[in-house]
Backbone as ProteinMPNN parsed JSONL, in Angstrom:
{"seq_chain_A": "XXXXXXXXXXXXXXXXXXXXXXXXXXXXXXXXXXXXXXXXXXXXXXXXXXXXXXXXXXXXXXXXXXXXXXXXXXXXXXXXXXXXXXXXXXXXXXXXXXXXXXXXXXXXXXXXXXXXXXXXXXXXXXXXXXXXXXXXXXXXXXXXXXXXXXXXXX", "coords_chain_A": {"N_chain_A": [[-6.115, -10.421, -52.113], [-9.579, -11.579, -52.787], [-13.079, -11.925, -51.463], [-15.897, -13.529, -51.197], [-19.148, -13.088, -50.408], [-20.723, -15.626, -50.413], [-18.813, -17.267, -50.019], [-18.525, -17.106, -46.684], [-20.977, -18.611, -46.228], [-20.334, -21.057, -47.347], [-18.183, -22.21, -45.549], [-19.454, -21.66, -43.029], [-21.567, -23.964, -43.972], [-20.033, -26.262, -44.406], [-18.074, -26.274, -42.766], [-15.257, -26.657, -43.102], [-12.841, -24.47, -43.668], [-10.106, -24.093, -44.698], [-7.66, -22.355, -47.047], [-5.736, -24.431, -48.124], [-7.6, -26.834, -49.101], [-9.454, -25.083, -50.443], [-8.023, -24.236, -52.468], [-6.955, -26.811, -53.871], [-9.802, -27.742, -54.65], [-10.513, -25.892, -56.01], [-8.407, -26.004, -58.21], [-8.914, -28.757, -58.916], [-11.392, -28.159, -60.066], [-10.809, -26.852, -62.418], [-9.697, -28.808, -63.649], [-11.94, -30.503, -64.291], [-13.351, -29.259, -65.608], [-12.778, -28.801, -68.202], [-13.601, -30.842, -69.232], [-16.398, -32.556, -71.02], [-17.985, -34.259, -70.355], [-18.76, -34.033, -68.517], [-18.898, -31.454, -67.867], [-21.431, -31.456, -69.155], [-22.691, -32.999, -67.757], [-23.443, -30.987, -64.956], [-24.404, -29.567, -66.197], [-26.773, -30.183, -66.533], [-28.109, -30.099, -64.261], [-31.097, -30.269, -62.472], [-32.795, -27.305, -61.501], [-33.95, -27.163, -58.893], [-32.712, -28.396, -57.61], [-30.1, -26.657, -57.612], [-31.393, -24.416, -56.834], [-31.913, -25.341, -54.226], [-29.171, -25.613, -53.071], [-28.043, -22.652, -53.408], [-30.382, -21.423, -51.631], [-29.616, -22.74, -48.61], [-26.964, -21.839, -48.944], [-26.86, -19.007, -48.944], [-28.861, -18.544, -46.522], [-27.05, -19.74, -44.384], [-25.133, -17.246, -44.599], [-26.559, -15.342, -44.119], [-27.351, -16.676, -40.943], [-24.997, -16.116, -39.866], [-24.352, -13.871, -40.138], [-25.998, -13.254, -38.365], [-25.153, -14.355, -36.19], [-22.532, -12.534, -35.678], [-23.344, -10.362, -35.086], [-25.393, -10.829, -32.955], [-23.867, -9.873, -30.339], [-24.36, -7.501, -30.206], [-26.75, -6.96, -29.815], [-28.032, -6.458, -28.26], [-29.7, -4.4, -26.832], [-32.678, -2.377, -27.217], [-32.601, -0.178, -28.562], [-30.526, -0.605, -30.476], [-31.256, -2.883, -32.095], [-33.71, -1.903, -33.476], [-31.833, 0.053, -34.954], [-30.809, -1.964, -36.883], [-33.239, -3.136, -37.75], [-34.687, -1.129, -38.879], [-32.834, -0.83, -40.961], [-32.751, -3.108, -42.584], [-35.891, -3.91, -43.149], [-36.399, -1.932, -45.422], [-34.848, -2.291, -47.003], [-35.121, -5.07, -47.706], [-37.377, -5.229, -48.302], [-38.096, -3.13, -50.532], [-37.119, -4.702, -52.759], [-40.151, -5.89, -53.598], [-41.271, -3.643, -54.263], [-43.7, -2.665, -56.498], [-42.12, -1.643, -60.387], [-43.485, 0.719, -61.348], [-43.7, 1.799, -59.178], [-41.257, 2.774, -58.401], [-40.547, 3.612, -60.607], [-40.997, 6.368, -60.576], [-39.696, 7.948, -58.57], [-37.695, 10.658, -58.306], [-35.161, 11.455, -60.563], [-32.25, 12.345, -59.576], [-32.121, 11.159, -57.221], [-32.454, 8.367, -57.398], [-30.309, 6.459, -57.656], [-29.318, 6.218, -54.881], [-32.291, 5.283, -54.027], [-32.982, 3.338, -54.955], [-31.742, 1.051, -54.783], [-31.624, -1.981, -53.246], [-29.423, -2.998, -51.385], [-27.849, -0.33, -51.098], [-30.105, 1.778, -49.812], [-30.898, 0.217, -47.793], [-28.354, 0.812, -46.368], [-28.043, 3.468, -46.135], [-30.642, 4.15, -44.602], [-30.005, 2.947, -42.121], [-27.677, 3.813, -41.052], [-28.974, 6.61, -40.612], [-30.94, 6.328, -38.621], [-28.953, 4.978, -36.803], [-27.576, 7.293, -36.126], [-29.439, 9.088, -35.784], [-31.252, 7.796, -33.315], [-31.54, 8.165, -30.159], [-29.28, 7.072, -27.498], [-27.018, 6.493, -28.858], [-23.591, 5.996, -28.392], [-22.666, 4.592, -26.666], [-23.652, 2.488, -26.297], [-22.051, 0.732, -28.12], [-20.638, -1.458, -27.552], [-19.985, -5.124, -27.108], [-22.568, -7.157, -25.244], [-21.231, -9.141, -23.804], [-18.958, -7.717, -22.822], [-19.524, -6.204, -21.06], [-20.666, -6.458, -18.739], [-21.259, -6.218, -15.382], [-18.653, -6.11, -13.248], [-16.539, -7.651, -14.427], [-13.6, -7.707, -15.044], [-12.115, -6.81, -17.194], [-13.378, -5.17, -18.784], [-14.221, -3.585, -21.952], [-14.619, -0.431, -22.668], [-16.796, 2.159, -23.804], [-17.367, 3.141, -27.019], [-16.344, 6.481, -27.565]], "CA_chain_A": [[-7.028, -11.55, -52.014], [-10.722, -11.256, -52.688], [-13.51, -13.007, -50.59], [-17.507, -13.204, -51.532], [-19.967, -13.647, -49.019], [-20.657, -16.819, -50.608], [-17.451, -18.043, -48.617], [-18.75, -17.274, -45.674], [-22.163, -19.626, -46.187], [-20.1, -22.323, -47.485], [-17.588, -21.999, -44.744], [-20.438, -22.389, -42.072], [-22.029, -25.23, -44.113], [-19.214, -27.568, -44.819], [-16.82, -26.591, -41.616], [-13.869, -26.4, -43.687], [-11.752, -22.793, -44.085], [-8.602, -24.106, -45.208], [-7.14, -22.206, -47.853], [-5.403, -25.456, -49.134], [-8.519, -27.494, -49.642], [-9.936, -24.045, -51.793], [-7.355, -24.415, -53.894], [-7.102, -27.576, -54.306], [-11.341, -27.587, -55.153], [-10.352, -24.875, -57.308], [-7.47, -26.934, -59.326], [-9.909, -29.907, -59.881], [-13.333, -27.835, -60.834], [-10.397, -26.03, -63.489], [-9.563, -29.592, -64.548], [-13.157, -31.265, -64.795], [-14.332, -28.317, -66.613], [-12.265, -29.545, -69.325], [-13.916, -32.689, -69.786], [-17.248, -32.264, -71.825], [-18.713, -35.222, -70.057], [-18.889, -33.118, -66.748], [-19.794, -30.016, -67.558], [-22.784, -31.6, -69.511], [-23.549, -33.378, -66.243], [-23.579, -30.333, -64.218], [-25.714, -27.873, -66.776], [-28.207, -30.903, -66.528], [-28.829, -30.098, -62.78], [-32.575, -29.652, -62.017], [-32.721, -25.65, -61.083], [-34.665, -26.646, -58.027], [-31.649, -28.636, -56.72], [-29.339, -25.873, -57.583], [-32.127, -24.001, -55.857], [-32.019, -25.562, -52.523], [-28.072, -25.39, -52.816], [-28.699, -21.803, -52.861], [-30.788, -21.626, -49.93], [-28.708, -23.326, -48.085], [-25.587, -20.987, -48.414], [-27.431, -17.623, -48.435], [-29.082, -18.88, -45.394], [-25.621, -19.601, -43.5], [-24.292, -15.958, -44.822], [-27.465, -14.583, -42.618], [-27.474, -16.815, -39.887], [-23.564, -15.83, -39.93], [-24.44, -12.01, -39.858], [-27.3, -12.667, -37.15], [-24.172, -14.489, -34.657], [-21.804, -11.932, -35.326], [-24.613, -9.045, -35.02], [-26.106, -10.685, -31.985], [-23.71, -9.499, -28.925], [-24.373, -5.974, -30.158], [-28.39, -6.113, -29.992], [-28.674, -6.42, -26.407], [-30.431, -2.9, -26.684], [-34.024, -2.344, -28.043], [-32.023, 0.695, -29.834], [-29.756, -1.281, -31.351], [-32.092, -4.104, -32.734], [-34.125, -0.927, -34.133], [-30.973, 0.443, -35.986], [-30.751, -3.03, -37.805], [-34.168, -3.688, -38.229], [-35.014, 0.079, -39.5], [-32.389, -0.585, -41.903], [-33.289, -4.392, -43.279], [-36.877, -3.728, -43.753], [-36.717, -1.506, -46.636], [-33.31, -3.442, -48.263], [-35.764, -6.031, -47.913], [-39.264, -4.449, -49.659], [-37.667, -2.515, -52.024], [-37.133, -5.585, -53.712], [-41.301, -6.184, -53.825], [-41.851, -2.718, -54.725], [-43.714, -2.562, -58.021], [-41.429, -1.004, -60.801], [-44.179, 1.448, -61.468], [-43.356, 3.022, -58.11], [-39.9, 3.139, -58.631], [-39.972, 4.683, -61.72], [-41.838, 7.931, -59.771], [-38.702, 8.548, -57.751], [-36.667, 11.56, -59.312], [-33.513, 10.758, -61.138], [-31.189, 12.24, -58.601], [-32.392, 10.093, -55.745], [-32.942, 7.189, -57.952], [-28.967, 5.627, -57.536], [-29.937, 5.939, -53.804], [-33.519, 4.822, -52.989], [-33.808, 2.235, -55.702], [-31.052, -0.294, -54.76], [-32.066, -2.159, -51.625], [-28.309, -2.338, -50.129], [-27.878, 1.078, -50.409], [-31.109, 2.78, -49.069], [-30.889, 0.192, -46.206], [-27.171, 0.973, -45.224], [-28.506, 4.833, -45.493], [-31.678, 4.387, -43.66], [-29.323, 1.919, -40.843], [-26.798, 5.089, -41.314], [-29.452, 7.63, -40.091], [-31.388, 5.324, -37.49], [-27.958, 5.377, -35.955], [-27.191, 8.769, -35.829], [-30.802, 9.699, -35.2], [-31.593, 7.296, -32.058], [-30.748, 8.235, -28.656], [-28.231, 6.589, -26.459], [-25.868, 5.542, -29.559], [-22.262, 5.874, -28.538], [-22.387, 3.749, -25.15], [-23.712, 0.875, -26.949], [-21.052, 0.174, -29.784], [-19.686, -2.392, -26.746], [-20.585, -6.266, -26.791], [-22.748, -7.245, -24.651], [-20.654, -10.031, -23.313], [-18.234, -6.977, -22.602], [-20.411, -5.125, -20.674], [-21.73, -7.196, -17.647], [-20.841, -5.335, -14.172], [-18.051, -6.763, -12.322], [-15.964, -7.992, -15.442], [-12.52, -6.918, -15.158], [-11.464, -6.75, -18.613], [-15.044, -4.683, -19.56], [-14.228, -2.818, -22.862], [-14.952, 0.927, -21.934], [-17.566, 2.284, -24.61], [-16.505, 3.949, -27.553], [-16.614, 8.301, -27.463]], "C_chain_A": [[-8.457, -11.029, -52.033], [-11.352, -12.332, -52.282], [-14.914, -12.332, -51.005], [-17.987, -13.843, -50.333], [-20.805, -15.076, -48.98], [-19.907, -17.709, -49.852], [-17.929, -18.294, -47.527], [-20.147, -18.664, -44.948], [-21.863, -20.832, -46.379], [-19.032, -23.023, -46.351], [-18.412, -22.649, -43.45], [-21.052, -23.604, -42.195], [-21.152, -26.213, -44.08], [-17.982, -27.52, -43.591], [-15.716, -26.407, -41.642], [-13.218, -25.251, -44.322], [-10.625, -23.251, -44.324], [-8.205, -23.593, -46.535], [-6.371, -23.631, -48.901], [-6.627, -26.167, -49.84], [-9.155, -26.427, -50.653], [-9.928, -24.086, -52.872], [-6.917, -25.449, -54.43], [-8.459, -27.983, -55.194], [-10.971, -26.862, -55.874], [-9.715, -25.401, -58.776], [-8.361, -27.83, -60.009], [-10.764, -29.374, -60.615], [-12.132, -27.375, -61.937], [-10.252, -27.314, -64.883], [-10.963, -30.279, -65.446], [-13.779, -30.353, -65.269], [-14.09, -28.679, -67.929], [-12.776, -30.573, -69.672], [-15.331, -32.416, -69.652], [-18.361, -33.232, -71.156], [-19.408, -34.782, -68.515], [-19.67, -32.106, -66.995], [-21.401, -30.233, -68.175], [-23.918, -32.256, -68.568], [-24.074, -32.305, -65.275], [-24.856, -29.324, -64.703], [-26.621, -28.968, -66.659], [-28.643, -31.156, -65.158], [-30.199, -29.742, -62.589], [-32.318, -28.155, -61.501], [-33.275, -26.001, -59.621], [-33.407, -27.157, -57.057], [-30.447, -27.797, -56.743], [-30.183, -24.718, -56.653], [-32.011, -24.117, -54.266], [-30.476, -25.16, -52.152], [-27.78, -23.395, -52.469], [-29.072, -21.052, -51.558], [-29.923, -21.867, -49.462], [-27.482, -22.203, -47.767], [-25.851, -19.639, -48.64], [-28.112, -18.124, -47.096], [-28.017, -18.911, -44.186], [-25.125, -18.251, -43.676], [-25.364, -15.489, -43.502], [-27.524, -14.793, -41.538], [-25.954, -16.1, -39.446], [-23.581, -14.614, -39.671], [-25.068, -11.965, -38.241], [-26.071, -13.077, -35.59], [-23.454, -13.553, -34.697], [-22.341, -10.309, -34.938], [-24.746, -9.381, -33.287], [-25.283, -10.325, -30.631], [-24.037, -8.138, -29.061], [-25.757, -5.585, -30.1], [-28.877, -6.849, -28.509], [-29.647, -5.342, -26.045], [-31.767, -2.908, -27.79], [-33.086, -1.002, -29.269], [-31.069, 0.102, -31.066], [-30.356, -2.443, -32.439], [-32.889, -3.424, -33.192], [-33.292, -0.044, -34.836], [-31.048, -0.614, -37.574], [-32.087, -3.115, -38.163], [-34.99, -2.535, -39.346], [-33.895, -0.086, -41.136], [-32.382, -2.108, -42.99], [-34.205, -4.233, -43.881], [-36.819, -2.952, -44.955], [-35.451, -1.71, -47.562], [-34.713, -4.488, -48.555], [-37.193, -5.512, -48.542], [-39.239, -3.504, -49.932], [-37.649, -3.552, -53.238], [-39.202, -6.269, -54.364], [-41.899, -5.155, -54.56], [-42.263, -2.802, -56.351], [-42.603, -1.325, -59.229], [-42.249, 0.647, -61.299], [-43.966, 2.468, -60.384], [-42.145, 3.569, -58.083], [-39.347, 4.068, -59.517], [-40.25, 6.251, -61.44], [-40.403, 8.651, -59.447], [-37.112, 9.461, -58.824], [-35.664, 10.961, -59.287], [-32.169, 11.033, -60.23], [-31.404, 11.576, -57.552], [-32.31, 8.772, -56.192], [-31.375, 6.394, -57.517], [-29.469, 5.215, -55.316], [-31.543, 5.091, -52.865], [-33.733, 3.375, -53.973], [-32.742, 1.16, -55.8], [-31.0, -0.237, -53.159], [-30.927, -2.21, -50.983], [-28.351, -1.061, -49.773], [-29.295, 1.41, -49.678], [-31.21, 1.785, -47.836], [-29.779, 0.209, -45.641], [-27.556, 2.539, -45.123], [-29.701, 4.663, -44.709], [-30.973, 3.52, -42.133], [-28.325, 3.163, -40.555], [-27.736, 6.282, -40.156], [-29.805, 7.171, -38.642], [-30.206, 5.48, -36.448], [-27.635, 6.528, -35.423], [-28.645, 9.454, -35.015], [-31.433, 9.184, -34.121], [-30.776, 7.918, -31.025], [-29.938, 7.162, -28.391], [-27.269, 6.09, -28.093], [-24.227, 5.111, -29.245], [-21.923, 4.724, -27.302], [-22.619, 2.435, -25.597], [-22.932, 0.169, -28.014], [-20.488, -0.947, -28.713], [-20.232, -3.675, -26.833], [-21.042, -6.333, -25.616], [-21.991, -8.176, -23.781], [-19.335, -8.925, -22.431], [-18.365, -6.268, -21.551], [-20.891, -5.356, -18.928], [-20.202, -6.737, -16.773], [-19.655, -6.422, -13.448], [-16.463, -7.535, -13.016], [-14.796, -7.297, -15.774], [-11.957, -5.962, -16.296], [-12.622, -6.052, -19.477], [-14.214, -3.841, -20.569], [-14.631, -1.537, -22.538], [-15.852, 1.37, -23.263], [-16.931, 3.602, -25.503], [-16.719, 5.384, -28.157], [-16.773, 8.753, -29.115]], "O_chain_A": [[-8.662, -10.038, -51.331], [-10.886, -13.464, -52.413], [-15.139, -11.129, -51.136], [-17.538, -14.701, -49.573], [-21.364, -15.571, -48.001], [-20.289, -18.679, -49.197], [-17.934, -19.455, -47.116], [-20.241, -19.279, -43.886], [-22.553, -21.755, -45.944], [-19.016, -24.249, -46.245], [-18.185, -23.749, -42.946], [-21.234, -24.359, -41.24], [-21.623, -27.253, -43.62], [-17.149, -28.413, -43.439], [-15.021, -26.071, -40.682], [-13.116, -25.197, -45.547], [-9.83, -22.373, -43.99], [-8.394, -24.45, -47.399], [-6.485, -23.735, -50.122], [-6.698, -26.115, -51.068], [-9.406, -26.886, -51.767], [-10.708, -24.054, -53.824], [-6.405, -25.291, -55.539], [-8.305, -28.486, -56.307], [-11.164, -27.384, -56.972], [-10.163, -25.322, -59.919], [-8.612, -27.835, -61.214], [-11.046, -29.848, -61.716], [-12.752, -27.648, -62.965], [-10.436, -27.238, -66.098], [-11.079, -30.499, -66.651], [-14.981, -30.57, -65.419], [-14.996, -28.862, -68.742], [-12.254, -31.247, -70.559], [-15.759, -32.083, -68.547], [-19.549, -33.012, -71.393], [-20.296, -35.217, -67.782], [-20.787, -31.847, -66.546], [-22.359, -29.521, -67.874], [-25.147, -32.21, -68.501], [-25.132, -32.587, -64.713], [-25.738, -28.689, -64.126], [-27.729, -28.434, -66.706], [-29.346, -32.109, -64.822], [-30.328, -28.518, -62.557], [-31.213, -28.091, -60.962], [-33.091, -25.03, -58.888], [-33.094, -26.581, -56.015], [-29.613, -28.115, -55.895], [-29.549, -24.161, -55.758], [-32.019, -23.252, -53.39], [-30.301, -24.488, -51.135], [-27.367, -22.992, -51.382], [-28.413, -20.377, -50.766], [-28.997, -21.139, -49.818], [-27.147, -21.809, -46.649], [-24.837, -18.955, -48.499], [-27.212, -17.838, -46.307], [-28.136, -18.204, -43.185], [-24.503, -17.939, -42.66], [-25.074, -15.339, -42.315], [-27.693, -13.868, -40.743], [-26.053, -15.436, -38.414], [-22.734, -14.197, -38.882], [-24.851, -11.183, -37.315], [-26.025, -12.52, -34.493], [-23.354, -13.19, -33.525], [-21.652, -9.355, -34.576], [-24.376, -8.574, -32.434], [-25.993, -10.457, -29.634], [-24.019, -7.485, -28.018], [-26.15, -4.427, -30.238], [-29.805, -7.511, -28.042], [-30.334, -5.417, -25.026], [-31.758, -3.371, -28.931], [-33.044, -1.059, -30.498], [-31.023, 0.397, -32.261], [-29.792, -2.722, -33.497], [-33.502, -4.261, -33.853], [-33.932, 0.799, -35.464], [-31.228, -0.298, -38.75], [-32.085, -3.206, -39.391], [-35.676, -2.861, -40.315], [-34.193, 0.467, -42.195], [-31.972, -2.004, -44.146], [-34.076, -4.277, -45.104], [-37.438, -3.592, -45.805], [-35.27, -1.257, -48.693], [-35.203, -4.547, -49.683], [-37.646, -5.933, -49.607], [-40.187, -2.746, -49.729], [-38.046, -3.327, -54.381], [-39.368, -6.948, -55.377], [-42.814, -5.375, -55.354], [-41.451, -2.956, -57.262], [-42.393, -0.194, -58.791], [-41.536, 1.615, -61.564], [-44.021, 3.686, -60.551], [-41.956, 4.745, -57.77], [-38.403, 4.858, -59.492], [-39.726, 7.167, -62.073], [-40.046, 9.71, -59.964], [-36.168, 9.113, -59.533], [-35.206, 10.18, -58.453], [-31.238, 10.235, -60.129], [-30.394, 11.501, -56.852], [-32.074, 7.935, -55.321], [-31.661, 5.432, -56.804], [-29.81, 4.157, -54.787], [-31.744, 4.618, -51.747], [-34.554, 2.503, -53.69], [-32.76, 0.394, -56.763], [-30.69, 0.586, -52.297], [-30.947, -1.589, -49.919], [-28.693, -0.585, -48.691], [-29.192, 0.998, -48.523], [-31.58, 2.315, -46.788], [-29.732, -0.239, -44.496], [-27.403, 3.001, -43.992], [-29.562, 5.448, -43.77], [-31.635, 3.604, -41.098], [-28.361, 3.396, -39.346], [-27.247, 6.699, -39.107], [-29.158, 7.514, -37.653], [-30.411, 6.031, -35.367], [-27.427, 6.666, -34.217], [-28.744, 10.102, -33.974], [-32.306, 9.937, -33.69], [-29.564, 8.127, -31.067], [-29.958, 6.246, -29.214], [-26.93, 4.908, -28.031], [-23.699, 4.115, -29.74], [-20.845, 4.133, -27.239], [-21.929, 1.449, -25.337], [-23.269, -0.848, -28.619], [-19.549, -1.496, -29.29], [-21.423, -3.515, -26.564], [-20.389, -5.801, -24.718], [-22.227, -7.837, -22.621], [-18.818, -9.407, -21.424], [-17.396, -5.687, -21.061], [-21.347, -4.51, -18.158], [-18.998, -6.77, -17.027], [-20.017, -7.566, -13.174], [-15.51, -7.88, -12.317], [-14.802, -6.406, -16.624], [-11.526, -4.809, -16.275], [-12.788, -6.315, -20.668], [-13.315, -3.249, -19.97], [-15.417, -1.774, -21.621], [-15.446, 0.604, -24.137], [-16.326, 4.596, -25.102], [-17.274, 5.446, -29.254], [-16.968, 9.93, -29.417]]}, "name": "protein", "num_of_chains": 1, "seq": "XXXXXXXXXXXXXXXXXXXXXXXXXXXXXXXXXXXXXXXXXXXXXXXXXXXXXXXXXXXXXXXXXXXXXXXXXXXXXXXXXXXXXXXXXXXXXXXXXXXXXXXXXXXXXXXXXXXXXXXXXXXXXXXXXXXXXXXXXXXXXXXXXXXXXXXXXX"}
């Protein structure tokens, strides 16, 4: 089975994870593609309203990262792993191509696609901050007195 992170945005927006309804939505869009009267309706969508649609479900993928992220950034170190490794995923993409083109050819697969260089710069950040191994625990996990506390992982 394969799953895009698209899923997950439309999942949060619309409420509904049922595999049946998927594939049922799947069956129909296969049928009304077939019919000439549809698909000429659909390519005549304004871009800005395919735009906002868009938005919309990249927006849910992030807020979706930021709930399942947030019991683990209870720690200023931890919310400086992630954020050391966002910022330059995120303005790499602004960088003029003029600068890009500078960066020697063996580094280039690495520094010039913003996932990668921010899961390696989130990669190092980790390794390279103090306290890392005690904090891999939810915070919800964590709080003194809590029978069932998760023990932190060596």
């Amino acid at each position: 089975m394969t799953t895009y992170g698209q899923n997950v945005g439309l999942v949060r927006l619309s409420g509904v994870g049922s595999r049946f309804v998927v594939a049922g939505t799947g069956a129909m869009l296969i049928v009304v593609g077939a019919i000439p009267k549809f698909t000429a309706l659909i390519a005549s969508m304004p871009s800005t309203v395919l735009g906002a649609g868009l938005v919309m479900t990249f927006g849910m993928i992030a807020a979706e990262g930021v709930r399942r992220a947030g019991p683990y950034m209870f720690s200023a170190r931890n919310a400086a792993v992630l954020t050391l490794g966002l910022v330059p995923a995120v303005s790499l993409r602004i960088l003029p191509q003029s600068f890009l083109a500078r960066i020697p050819q063996e580094l280039a697969p690495l520094l010039t696609d913003a996932l990668v260089t921010g899961l390696l710069i989130a990669l190092l950040a980790h390794l390279l901050l103090p306290g890392g191994s005690e904090e891999l625990v939810p915070a919800t996990e964590q709080r003194p007195g809590n029978p069932t506390a998760a023990q932190p992982v060596l």
